[in-house]
C-alpha positions in Angstrom: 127.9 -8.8 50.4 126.6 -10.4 53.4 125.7 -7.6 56.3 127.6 -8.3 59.7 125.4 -8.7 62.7 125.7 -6.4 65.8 126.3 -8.5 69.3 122.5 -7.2 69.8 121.3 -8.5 67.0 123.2 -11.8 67.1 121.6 -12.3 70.5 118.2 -11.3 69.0 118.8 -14.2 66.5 119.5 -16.5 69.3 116.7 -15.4 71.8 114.3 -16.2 68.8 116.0 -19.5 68.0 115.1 -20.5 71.8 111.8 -19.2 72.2 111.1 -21.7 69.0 113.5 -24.9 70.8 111.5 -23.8 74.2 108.5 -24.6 72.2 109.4 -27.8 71.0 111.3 -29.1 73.8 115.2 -28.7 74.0 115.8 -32.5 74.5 114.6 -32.4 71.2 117.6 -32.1 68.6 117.3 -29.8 65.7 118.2 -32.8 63.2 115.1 -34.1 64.5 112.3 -31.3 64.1 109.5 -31.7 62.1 109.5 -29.7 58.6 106.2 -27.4 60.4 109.4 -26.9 63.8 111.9 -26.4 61.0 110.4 -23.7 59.4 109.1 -22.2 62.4 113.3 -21.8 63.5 113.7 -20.4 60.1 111.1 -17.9 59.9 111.8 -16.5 64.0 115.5 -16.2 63.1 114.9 -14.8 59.4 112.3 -12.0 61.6 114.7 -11.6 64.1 117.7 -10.3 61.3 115.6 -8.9 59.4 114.8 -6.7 62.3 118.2 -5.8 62.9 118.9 -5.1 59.3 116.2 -1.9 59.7 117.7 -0.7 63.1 120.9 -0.8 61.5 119.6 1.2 58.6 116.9 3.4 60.4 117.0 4.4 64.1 113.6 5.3 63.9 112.7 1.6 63.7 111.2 -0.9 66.8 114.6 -1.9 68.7 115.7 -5.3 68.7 114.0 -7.5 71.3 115.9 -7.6 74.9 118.4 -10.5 75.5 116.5 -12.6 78.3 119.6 -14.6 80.1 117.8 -17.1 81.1 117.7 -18.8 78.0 120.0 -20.5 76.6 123.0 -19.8 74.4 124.2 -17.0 76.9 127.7 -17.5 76.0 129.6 -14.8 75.1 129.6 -14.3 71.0 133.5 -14.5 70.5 134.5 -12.2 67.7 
């Protein structure tokens, strides 16, 4: 059963996809990253739920990352 995310912790997931497209370049496309860019997305984002996953479970856990609004994908999360 897959776990549903908490608005912070979609936002986490997001913030860690765009530190990783800020890195690259966002006129880049993500059809277009290199397998070594590609994994790096899938590792930050994989980190960034996994994170949220063990806040959800144990409050004694780091909290999730703060939102930073000026990157992009600051729309709101529509539920």
């Amino acid at each position: 059963m897959p776990h549903p995310l908490s608005h912070e912790a979609q936002r986490a997931c997001l913030s860690a996809l765009a530190q990783v497209a800020e890195r690259v370049g966002f006129h880049v496309p993500l059809a277009q990253y290199s397998q070594v860019q590609a994994t790096e997305v899938i590792e930050a984002v994989t980190m960034a739920y996994e994170l949220s996953l063990r806040e959800q479970t144990d409050p004694r856990s780091k909290p999730l990352p703060a939102w930073d609004s000026d990157r992009p994908f600051d729309d709101p999360i529509p539920f």
